[in-house]
C-alpha positions in Angstrom: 0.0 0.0 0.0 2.7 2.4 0.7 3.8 1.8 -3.0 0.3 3.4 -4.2 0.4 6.1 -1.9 4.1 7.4 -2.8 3.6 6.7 -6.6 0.3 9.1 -6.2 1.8 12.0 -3.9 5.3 11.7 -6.5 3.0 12.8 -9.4 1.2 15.1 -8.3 3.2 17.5 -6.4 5.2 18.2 -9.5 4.1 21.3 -11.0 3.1 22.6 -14.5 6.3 23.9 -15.6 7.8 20.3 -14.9 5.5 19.9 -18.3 6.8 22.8 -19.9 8.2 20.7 -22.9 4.9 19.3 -24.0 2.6 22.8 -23.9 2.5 25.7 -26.4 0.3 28.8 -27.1 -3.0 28.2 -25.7 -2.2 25.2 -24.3 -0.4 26.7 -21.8 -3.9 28.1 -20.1 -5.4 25.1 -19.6 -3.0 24.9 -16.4 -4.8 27.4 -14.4 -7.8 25.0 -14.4 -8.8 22.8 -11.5 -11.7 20.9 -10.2 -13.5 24.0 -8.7 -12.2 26.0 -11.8 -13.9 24.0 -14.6 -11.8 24.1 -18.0 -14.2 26.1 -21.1 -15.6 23.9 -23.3 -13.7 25.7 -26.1 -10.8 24.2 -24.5 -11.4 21.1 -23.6 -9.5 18.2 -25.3 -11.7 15.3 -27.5 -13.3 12.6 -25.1 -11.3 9.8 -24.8 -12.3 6.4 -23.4 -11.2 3.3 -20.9 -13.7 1.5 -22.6 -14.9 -0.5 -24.5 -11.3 -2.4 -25.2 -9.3 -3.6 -21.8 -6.5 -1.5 -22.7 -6.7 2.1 -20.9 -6.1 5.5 -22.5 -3.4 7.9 -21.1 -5.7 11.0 -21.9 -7.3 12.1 -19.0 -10.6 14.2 -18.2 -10.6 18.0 -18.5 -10.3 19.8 -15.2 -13.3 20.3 -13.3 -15.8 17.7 -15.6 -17.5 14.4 -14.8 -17.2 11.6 -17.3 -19.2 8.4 -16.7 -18.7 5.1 -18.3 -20.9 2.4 -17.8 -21.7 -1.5 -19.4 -25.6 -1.7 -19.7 -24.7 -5.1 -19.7 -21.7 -7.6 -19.5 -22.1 -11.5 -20.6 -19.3 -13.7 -19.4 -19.7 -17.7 -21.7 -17.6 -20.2 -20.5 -17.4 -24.0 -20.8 -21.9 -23.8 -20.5 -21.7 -21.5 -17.3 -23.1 -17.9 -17.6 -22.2 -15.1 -16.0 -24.2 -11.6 -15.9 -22.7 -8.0 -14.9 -25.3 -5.0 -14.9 -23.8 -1.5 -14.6 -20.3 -1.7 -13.9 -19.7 2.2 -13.4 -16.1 4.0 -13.9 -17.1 7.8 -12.2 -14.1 9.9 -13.7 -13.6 13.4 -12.5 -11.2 16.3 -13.8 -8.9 17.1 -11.0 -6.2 19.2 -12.7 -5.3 19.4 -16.3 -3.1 16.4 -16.3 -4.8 14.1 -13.5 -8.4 12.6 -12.8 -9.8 10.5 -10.0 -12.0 7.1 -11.0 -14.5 5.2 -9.1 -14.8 1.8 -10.3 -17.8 0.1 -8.8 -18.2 -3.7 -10.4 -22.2 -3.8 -10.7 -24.4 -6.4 -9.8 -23.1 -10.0 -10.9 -25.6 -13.3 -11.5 -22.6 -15.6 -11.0 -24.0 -19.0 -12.4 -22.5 -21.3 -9.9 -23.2 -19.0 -6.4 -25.6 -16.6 -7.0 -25.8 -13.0 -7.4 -24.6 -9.6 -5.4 -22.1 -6.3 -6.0 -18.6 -6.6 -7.0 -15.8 -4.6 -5.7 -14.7 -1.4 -5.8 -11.7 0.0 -6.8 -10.2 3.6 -6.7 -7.5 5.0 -9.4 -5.8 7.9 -10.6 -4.3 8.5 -13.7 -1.4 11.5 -13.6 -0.5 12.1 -17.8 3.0 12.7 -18.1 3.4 14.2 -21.8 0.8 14.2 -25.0 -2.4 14.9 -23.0 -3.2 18.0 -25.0 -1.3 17.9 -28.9 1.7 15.2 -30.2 1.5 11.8 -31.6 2.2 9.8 -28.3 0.7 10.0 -25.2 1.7 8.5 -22.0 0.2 7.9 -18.2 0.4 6.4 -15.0 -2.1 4.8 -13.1 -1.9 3.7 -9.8 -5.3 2.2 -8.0 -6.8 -0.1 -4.9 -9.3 -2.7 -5.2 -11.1 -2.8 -2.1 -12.7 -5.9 -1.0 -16.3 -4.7 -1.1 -18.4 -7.4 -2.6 -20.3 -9.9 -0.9 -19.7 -13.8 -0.4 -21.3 -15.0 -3.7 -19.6 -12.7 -5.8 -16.0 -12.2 -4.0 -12.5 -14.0 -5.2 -11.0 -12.8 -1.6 -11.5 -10.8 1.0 -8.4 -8.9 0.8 -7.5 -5.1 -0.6 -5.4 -5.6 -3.5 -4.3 -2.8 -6.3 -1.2 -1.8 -8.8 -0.2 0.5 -11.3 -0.8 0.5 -15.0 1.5 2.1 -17.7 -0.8 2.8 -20.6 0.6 4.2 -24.4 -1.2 6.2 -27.0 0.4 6.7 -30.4 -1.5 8.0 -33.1 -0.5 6.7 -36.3 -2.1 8.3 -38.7 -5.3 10.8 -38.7 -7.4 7.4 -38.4 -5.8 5.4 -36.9 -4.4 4.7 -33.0 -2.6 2.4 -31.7 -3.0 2.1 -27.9 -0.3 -0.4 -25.8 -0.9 -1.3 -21.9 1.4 -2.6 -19.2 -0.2 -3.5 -16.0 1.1 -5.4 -12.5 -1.8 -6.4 -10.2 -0.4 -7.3 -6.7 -3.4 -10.0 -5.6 -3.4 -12.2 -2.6 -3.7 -15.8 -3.0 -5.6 -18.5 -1.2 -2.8 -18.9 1.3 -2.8 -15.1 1.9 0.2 -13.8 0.0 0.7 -11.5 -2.2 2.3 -12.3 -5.8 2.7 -10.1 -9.0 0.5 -10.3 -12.1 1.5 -8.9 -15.0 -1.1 -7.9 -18.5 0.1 -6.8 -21.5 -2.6 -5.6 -24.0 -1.9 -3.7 -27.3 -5.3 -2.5 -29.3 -5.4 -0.4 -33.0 -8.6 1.5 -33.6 -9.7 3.0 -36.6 -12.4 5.6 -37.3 -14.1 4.6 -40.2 -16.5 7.7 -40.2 -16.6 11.1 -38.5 -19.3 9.2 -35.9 -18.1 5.4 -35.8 -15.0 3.6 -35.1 -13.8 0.2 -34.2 -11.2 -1.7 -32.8 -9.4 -5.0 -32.4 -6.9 -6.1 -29.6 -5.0 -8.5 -27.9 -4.3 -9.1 -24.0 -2.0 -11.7 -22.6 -1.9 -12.2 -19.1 1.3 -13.4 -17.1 0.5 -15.4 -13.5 3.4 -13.8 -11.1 2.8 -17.6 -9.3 3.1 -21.4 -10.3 -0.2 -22.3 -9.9 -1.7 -19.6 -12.2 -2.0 -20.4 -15.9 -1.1 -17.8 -19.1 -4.5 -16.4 -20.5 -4.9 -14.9 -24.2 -7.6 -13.4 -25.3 -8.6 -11.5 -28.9 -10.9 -8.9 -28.8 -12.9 -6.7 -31.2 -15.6 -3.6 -30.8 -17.1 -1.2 -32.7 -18.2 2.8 -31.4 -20.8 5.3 -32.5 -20.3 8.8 -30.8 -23.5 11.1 -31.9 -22.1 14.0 -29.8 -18.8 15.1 -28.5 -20.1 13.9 -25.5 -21.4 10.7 -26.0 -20.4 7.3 -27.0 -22.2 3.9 -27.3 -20.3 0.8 -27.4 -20.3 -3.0 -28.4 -18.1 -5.8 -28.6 -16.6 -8.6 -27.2 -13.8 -10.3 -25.8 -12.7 -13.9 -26.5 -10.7 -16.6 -25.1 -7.7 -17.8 -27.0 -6.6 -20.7 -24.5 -8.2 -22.7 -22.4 -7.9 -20.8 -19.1 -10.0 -17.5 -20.3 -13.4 -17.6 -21.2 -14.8 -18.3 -24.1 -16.7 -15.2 -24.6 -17.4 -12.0 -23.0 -20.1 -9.6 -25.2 -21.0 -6.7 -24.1 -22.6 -3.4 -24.5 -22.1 -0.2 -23.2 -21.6 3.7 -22.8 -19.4 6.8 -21.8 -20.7 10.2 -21.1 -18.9 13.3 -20.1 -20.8 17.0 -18.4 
């Protein structure tokens, strides 16, 4: 825990003109903003998304805005069991120009095999170090807790776990992104230590109109212990934004060995005030 509170405070006492490299002309202003000193709108940089793909952006929400993103609903298929997620919720808000808050709540889960309940809920922050606001890559840091806040039926442990993820935009061409991830999860185990997980994802989206884009990916998960297994998974989605502010979503994630699931379909949104 100390890791995640030192990684957090490191960030964000360093000021502005640490940044001075990546700003110019009006840029510059956006650095007066702050949460109680909202960012225009004529400012404010082009939504970006954690969603739908599992590999998270390094732009972060403008100063002093709310941005919601939400499944409406999440279907988990694997080996004939069915799993159901309704509303899984990541609340973003604008802190300063370069850092926002999330709170992830993991809706309510129909697990097939134990019943139903609320997952857990996690707390992150993502601090962008350079590209946030003009260049062709992009690059954050996001330290985060998962606290254990889910009931019995839904719960892998009953311990507070968290990590830090490295995510990578690069923008290839006026269509097309290409987005990389590098996560380490420290989990507990069922003997109650703690071991390091390590995900590596890498996605390319493409905007095949000014409204609608899509996406495919890859995500390969490393098991920090002996028991754990390697999981793959290939992943493609598709996005229709028919506002600046607004964003449906659908897609799916599937299992490319035998220890992820088969499928994962889902549909969703992201909003930002």
């Amino acid at each position: 825990m100390r890791l995640f509170t030192f990684t957090a405070a490191s960030f964000l006492v360093l000021s502005p003109s640490a940044f001075a490299g990546q700003k110019s002309g009006p840029i510059e202003d956006k650095w007066q903003y702050d949460l109680f000193n909202p960012t225009p709108a004529t400012l404010m940089r082009e939504m970006s998304t954690d969603r739908p793909d599992q590999t998270e952006s390094p732009y972060t929400v403008d100063a002093g805005h709310i941005q919601i993103e939400m499944d409406f609903v999440n279907w988990t298929h694997d080996r004939g069991r069915n799993d159901f997620a309704w509303a899984n919720t990541n609340l973003k808000i604008g802190l300063l120009n370069n850092v926002d808050l999330q709170l992830v709540l993991n809706g309510f889960n129909f697990i097939d095999s134990s019943g139903s309940g609320w997952g857990d809920f996690e707390t992150r922050l993502k601090i962008n170090l350079w590209g946030n606001d003009g260049g062709r890559t992009a690059f954050a840091v996001m330290p985060f807790v998962r606290w254990p806040t889910a009931g019995d039926t839904v719960r892998d442990n009953d311990s507070v776990e968290g990590g830090i993820i490295f995510p990578v935009g690069i923008r290839l061409n006026d269509g097309v992104s290409l987005g990389i991830m590098y996560e380490i999860d420290f989990n507990n185990d069922s003997v109650g230590a703690y071991h390091a997980d390590h995900v590596v994802t890498a996605t390319v989206s493409f905007d095949l109109t000014e409204k609608v884009g899509m996406y495919v990916e890859g995500v390969a998960s490393f098991p920090g212990k002996s028991a754990g297994e390697f999981v793959g998974q290939a992943d493609i989605g598709w996005t229709y934004s028919p506002t600046e502010n607004l964003q449906f979503d659908i897609g799916a994630n599937f299992g490319i060995t035998d220890s992820a699931p088969d499928a994962t379909p889902f549909v969703g949104f992201s909003i930002r005030f």
